[in-house]
Backbone bond lengths (Angstrom), bond angles and torsions (degrees), N, CA, C in turn:
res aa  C-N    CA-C-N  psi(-1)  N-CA   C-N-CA  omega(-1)  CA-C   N-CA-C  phi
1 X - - - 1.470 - - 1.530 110.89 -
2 X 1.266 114.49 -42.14 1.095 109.36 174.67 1.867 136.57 -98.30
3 X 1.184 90.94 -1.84 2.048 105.21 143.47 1.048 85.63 -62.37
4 X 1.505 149.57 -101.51 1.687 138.26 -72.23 1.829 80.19 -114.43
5 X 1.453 109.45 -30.67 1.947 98.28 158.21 1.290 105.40 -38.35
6 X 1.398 107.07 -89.09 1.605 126.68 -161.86 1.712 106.38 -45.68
7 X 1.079 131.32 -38.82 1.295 145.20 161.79 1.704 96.80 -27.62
8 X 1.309 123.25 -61.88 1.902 129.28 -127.74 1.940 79.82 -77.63
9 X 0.940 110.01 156.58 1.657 132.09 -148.40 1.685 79.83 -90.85
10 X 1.334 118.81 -77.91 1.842 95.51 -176.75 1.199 140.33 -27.97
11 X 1.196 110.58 -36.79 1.758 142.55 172.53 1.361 102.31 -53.85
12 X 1.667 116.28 -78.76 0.946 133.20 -175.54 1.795 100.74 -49.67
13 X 1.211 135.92 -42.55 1.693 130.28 -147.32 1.957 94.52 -86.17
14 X 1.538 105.26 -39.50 1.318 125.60 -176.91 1.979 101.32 -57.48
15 X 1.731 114.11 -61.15 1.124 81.89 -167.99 1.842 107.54 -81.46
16 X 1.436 139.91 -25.84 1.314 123.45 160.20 1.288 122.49 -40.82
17 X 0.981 130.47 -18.08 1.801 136.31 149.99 1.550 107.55 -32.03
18 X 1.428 78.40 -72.36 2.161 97.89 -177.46 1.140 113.76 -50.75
19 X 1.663 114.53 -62.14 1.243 132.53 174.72 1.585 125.04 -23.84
20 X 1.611 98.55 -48.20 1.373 110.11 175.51 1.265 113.52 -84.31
21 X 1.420 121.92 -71.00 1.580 105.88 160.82 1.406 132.53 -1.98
22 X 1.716 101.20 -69.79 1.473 101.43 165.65 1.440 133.07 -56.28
23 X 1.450 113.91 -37.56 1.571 110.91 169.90 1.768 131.32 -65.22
24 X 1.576 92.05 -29.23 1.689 112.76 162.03 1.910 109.06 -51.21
25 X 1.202 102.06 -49.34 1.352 125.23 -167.94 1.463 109.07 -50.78
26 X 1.623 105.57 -45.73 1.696 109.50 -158.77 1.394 87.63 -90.00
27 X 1.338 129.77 -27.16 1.726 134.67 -143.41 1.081 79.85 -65.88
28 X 1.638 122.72 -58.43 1.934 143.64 -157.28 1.327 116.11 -53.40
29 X 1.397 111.06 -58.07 1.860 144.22 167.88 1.513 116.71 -56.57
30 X 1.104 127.36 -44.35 1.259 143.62 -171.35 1.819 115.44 -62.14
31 X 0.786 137.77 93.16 1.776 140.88 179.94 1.361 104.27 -57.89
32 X 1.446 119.97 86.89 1.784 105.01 -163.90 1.638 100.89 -108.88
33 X 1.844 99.93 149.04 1.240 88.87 -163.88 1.655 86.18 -128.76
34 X 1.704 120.15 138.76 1.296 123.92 -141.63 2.177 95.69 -126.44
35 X 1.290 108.23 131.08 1.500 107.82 168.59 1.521 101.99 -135.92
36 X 1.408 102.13 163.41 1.902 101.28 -163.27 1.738 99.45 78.83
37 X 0.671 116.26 -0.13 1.503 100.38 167.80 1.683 127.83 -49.21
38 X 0.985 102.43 -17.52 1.408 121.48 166.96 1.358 121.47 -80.72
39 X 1.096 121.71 -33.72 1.280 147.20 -167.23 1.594 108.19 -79.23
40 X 1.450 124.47 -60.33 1.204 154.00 172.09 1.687 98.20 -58.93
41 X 1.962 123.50 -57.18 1.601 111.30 -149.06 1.754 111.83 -75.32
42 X 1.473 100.57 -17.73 1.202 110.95 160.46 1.495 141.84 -12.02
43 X 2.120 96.00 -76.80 1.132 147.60 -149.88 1.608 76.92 -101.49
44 X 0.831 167.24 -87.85 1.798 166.23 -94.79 1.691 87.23 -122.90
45 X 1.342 136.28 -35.22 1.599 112.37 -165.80 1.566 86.91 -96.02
46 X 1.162 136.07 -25.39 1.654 138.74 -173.74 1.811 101.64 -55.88
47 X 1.546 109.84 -38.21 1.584 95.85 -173.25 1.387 107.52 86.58
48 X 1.073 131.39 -40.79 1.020 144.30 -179.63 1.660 118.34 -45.48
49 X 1.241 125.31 151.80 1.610 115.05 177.02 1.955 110.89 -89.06
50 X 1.411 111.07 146.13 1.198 107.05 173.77 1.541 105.46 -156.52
51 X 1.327 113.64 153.57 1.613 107.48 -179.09 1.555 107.73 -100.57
52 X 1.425 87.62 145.25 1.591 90.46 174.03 1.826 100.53 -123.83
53 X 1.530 88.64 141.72 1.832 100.36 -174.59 1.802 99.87 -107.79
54 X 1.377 127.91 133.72 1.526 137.05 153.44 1.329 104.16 -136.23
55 X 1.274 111.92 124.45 1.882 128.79 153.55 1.281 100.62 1.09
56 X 1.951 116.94 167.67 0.976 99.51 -171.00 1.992 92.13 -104.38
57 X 1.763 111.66 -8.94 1.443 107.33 -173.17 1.403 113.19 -67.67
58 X 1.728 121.66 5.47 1.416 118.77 -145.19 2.254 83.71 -123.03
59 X 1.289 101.85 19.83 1.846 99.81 -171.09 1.447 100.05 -52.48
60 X 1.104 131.35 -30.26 2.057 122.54 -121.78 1.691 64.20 -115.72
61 X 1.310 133.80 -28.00 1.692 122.57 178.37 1.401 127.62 -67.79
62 X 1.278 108.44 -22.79 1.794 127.39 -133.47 1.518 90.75 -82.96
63 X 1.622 130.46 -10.69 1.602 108.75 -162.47 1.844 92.10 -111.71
64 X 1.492 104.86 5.07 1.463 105.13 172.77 2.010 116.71 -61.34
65 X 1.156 98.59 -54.73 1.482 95.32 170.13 1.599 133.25 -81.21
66 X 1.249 106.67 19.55 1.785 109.44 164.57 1.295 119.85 -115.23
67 X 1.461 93.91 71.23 1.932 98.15 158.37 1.230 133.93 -104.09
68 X 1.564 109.96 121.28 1.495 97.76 165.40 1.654 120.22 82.04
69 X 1.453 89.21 38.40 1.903 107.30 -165.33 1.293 90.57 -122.38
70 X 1.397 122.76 159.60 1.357 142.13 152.19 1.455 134.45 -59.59
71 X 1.570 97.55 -33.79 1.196 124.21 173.75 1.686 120.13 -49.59
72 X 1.060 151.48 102.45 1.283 140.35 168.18 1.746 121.76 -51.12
73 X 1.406 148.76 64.57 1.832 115.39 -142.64 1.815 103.86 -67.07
74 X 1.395 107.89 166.22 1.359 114.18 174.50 1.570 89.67 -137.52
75 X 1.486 92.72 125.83 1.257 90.93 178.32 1.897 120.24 -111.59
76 X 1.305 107.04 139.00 1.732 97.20 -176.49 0.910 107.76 -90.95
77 X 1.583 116.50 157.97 1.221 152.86 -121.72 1.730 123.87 -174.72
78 X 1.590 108.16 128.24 1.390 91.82 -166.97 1.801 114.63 -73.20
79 X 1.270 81.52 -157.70 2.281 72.18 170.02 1.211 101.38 -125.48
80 X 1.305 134.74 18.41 1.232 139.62 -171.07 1.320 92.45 -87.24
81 X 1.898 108.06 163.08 1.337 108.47 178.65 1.708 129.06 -66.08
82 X 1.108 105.45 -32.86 1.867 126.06 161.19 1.376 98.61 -39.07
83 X 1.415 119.05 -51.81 1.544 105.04 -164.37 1.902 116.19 -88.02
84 X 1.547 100.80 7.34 1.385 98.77 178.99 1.615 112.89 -83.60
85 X 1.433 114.78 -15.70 1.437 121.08 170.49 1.696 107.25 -84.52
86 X 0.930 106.88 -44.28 1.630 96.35 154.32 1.648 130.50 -50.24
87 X 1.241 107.81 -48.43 1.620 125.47 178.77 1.799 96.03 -43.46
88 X 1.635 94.98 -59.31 2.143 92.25 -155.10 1.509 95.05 -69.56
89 X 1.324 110.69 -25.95 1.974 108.54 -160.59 1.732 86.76 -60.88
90 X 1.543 116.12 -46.86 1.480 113.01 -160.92 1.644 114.36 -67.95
91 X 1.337 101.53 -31.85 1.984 101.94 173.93 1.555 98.13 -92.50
92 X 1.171 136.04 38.98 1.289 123.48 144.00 1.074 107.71 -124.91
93 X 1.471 142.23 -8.85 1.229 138.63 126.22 1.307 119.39 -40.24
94 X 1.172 121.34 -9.81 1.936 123.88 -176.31 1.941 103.14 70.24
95 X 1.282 102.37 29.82 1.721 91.64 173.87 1.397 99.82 -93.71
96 X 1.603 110.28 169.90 1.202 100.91 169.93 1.639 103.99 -102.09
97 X 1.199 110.92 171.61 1.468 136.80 -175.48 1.718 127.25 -73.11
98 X 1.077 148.68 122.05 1.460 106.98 170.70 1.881 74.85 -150.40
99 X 1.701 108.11 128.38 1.690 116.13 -174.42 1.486 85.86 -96.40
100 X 1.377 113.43 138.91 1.364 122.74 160.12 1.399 104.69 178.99
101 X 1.665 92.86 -170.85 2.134 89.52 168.07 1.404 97.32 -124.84
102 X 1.683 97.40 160.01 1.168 113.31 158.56 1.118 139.39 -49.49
103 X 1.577 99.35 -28.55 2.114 110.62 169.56 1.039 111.74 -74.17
104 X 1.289 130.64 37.72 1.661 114.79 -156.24 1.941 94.59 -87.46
105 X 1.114 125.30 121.73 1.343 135.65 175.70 1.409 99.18 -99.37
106 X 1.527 117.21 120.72 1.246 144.09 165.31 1.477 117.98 -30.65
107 X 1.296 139.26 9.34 1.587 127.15 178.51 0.993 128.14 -3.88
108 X 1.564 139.77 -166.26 1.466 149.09 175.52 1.307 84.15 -99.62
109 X 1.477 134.87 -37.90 1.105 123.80 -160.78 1.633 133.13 -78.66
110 X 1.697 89.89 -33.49 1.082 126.66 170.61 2.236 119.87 -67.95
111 X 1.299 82.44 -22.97 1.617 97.23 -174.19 1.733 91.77 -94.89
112 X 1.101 98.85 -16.30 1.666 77.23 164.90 1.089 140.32 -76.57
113 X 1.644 108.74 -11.55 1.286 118.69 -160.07 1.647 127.40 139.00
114 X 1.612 117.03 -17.61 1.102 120.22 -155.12 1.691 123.21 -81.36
115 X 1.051 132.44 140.52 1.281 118.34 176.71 1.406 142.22 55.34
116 X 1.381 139.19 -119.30 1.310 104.86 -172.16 1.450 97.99 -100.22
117 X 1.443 112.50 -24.56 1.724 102.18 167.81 1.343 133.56 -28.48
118 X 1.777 107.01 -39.44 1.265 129.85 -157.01 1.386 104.46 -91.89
119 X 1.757 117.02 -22.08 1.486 127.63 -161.05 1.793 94.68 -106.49
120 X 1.596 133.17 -13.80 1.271 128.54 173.32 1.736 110.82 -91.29
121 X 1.523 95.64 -28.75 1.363 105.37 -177.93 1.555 115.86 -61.21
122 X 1.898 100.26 -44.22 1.807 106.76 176.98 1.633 108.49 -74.52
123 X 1.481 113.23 -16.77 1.455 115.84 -167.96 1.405 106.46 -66.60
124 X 1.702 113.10 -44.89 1.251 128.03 -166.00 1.788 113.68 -79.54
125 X 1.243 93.61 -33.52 1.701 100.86 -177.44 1.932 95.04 -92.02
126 X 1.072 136.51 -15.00 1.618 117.49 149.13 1.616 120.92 -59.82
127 X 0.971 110.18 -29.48 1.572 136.95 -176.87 1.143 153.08 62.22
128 X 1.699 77.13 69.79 2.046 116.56 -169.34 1.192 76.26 -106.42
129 X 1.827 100.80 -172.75 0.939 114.74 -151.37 1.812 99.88 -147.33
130 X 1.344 113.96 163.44 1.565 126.30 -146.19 1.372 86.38 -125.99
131 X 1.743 109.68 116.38 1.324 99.67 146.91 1.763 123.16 -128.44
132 X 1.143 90.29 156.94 1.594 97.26 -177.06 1.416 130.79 -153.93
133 X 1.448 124.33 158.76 1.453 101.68 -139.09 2.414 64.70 -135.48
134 X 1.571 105.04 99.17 0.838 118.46 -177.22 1.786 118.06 -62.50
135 X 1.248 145.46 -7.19 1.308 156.19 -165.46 1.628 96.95 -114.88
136 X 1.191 124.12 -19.55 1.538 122.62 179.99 1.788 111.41 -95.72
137 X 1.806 109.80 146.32 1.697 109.44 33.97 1.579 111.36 -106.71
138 X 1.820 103.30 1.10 1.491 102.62 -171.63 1.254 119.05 -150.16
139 X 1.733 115.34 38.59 1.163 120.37 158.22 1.603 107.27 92.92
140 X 1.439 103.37 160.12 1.317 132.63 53.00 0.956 117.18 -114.60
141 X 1.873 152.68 115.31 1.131 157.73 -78.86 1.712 94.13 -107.81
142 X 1.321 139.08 119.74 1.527 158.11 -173.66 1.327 98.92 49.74
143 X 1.039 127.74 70.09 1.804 126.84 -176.79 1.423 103.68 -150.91
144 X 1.553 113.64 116.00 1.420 117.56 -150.99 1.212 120.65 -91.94
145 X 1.363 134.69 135.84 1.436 128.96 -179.75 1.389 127.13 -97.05
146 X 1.234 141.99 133.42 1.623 130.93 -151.46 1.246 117.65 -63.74
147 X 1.879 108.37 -5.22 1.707 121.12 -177.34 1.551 102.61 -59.77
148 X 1.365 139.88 13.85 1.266 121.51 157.52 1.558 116.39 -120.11
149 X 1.517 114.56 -12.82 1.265 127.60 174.83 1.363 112.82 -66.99
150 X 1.465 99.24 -62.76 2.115 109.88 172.43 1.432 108.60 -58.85
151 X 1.334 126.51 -9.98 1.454 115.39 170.09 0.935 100.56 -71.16
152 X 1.862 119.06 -72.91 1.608 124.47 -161.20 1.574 104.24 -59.73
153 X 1.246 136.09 -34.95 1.504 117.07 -179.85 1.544 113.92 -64.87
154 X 1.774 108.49 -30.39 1.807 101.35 165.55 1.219 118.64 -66.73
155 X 1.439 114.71 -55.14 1.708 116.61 172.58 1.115 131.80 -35.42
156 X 1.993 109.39 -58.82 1.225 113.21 -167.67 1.722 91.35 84.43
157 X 0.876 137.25 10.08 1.729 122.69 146.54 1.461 111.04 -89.50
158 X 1.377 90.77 172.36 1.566 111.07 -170.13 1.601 110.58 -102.32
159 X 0.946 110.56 138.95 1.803 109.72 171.57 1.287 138.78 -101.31
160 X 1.059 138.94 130.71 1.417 141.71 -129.39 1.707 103.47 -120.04
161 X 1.321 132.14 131.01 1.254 110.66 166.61 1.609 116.30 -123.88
162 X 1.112 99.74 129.95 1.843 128.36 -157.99 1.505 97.18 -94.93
163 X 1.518 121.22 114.23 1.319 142.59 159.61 1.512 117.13 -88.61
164 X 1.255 137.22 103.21 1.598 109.08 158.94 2.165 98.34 -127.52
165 X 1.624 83.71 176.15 1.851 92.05 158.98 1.646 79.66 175.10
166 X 1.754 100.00 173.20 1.200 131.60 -164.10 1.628 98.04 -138.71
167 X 1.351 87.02 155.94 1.020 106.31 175.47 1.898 135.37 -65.18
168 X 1.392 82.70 -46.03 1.709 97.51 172.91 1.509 103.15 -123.34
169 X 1.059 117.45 131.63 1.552 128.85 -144.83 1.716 92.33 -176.08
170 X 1.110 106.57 137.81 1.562 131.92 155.18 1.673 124.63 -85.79
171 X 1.184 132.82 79.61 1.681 127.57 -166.74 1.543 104.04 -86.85
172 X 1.565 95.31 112.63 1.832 105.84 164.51 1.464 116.53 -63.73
173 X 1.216 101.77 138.60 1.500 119.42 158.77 1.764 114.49 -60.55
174 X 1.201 135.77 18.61 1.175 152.47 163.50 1.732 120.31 -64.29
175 X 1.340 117.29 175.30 1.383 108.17 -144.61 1.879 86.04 -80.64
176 X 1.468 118.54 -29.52 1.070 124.04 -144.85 1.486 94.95 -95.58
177 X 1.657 114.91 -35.01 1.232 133.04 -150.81 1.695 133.04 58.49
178 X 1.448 97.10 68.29 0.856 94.62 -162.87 1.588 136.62 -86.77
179 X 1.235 133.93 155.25 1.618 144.01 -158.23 1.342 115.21 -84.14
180 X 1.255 112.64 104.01 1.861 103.69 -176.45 1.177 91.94 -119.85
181 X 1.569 110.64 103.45 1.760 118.46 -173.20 1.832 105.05 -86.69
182 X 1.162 106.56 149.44 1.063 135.05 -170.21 1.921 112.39 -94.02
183 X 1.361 117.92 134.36 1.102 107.84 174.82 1.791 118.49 -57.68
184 X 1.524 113.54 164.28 1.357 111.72 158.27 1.638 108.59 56.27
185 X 1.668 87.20 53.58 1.688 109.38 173.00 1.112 114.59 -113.13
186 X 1.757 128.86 169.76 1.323 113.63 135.91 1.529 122.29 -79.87
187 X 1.421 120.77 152.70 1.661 114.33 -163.95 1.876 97.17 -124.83
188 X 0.999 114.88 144.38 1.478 113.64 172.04 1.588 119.40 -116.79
189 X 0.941 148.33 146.80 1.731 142.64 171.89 1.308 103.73 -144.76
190 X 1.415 115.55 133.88 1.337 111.08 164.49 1.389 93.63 -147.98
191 X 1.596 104.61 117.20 1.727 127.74 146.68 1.898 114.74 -27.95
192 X 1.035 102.45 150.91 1.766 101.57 156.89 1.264 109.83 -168.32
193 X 1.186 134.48 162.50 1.888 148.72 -159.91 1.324 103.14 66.43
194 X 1.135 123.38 -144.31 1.403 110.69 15.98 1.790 129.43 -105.84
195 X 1.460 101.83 -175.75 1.402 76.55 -159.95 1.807 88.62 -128.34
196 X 1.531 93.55 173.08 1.699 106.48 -165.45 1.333 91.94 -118.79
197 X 1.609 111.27 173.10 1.246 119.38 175.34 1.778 95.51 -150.09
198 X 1.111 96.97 124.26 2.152 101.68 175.58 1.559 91.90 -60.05
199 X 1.415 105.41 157.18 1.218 135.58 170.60 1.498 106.75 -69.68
200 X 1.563 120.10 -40.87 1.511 123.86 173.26 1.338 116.38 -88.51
201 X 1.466 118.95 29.81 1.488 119.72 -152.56 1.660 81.10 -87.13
202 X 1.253 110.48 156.19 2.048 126.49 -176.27 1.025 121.17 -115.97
203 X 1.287 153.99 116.13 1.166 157.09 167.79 2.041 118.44 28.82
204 X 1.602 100.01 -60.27 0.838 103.35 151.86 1.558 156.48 -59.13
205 X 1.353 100.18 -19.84 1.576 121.49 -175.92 1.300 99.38 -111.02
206 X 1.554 137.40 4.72 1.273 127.51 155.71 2.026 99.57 -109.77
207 X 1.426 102.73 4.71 1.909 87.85 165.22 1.465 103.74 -89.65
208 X 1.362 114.09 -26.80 1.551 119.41 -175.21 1.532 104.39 -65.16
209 X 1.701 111.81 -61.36 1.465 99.01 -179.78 1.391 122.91 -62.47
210 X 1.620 142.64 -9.20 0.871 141.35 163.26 1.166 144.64 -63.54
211 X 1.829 98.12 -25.75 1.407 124.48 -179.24 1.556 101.08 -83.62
212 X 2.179 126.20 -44.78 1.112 114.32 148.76 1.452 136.34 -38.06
213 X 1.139 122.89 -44.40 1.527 131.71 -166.18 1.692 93.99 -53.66
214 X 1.927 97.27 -64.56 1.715 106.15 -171.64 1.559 110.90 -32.01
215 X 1.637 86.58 -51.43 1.877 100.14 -154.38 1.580 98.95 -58.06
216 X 1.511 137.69 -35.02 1.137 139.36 -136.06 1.755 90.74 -108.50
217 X 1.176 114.19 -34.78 1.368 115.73 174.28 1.299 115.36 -93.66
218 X 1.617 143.52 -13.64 1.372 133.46 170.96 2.210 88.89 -80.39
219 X 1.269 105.67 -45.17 1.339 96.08 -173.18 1.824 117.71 -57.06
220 X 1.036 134.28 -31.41 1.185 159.08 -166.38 1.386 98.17 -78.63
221 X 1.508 120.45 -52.26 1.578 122.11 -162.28 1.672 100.34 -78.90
222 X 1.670 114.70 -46.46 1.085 134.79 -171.67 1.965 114.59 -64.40
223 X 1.185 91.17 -15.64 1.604 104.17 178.94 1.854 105.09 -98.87
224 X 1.067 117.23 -50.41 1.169 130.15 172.46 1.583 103.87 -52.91
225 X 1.344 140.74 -52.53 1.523 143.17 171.78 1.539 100.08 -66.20
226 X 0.921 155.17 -15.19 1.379 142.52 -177.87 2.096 99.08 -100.39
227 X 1.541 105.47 -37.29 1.238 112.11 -173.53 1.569 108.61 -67.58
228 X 1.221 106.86 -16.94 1.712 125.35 -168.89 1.737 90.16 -103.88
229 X 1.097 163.29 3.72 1.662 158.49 -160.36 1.086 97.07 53.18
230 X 1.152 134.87 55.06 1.954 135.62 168.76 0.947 103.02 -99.69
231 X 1.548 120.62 152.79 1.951 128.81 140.92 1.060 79.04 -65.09
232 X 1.799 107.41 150.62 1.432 122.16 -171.88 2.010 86.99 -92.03
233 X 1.113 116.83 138.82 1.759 115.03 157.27 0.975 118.52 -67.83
234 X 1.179 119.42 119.56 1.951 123.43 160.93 1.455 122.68 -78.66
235 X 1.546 92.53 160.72 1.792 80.58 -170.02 1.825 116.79 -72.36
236 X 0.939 141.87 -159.01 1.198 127.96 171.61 1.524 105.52 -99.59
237 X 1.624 111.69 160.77 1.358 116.79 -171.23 1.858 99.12 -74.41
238 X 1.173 105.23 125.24 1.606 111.19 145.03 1.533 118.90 -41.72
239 X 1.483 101.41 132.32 1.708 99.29 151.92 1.287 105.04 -87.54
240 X 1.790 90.94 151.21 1.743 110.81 164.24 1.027 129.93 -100.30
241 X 1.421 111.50 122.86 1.124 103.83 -159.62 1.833 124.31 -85.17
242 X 1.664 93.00 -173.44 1.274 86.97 -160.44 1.768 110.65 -56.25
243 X 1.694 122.08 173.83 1.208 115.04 161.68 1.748 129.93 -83.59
């Protein structure tokens, strides 16, 4: 009864109201202290489209490092009902939208044009910018999926990996553990890559860049939580599989 409340679209539009408010709130309050800045001023004076990847426990952080860019971000989003309170929080932030998944595997069908492949692909070649929080909507907690690699090898953009944490923060017992930062913190961010992917890149040369992407973004997040007085979060253990 009380999902299919929280579910009903007023509910949902009312608290992304708050939601945003509140994230405006900490962005303002927050003493944030920024590395990769170089890395990032690049990519924002180019005009150009590029994706940027952050965890998915680090969401309520993610609009701290876009100031003052050309770039519009659109951020993806599942289509599940969870992600429709995400959806309104993000267009009242003024982001743009793009519903899809992170697994999205490239088809014949999909290379034609279809769906949200087709809507990150035009996003990126106008030259906004893609964000996505690759471990969401349900894990396995900072462990990367190739849905940002097979973009940039279709695009031809580059991918960005987005570190933040705060200082005073609430950490859920959730799969991801997630960060509900607190106003009147210290805040940390650090940029890293970015990185490219060839257009002829092979199966293999998008497991390699994937395993970079992880490494460059668990390292980035994990530096940023210690730079903030955090236990740094680890990613969650893999199962092994069978023999």
């Amino acid at each position: 009864m009380f999902k299919r409340f929280m579910n009903l679209k007023f509910i949902q539009l009312g608290l992304a109201c708050v939601l945003a408010g509140y994230m405006g709130l900490v962005r303002r309050t927050t003493r944030w202290s920024i590395e990769g800045q170089d890395v990032l001023t690049p990519l924002q004076a180019s005009g150009t489209g590029f994706i940027a990847c952050a965890w998915h426990s680090r969401f309520l952080l993610s609009t701290a490092g876009w100031s003052k860019m050309p770039q519009t971000p659109h951020v993806l989003i599942s289509k599940s009902r969870d992600g429709n309170l995400v959806a309104y929080t993000s267009r009242f932030l003024r982001l743009g939208v793009i519903r899809g998944s992170r697994k999205f595997k490239p088809t014949g069908k999909e290379k034609r044009g279809a769906g949200a492949l087709r809507d990150m692909l035009q996003t990126l070649k106008a030259g906004d910018c893609i964000f996505m929080t690759p471990d969401g909507p349900r894990g396995p907690r900072m462990h990367m999926g190739e849905g940002p690699l097979r973009l940039a090898k279709l695009s031809g953009a580059p991918v960005l990996a987005y570190g933040l944490s705060t200082s005073r923060k609430v950490l859920f017992k959730t799969w991801d553990k997630f960060m509900l930062p607190l106003p009147f913190g210290r805040g940390k961010i650090i940029f890293a890559g970015p990185l490219w992917v060839k257009e002829d890149a092979n199966a293999d040369d998008i497991e390699a860049a994937r395993v970079l992407l992880e490494t460059l973004l668990n390292d980035a997040t994990q530096q940023c939580d210690r730079d903030a007085g955090n236990e740094p979060v680890l990613p969650a253990p893999l199962k092994k599989s069978a023999p």
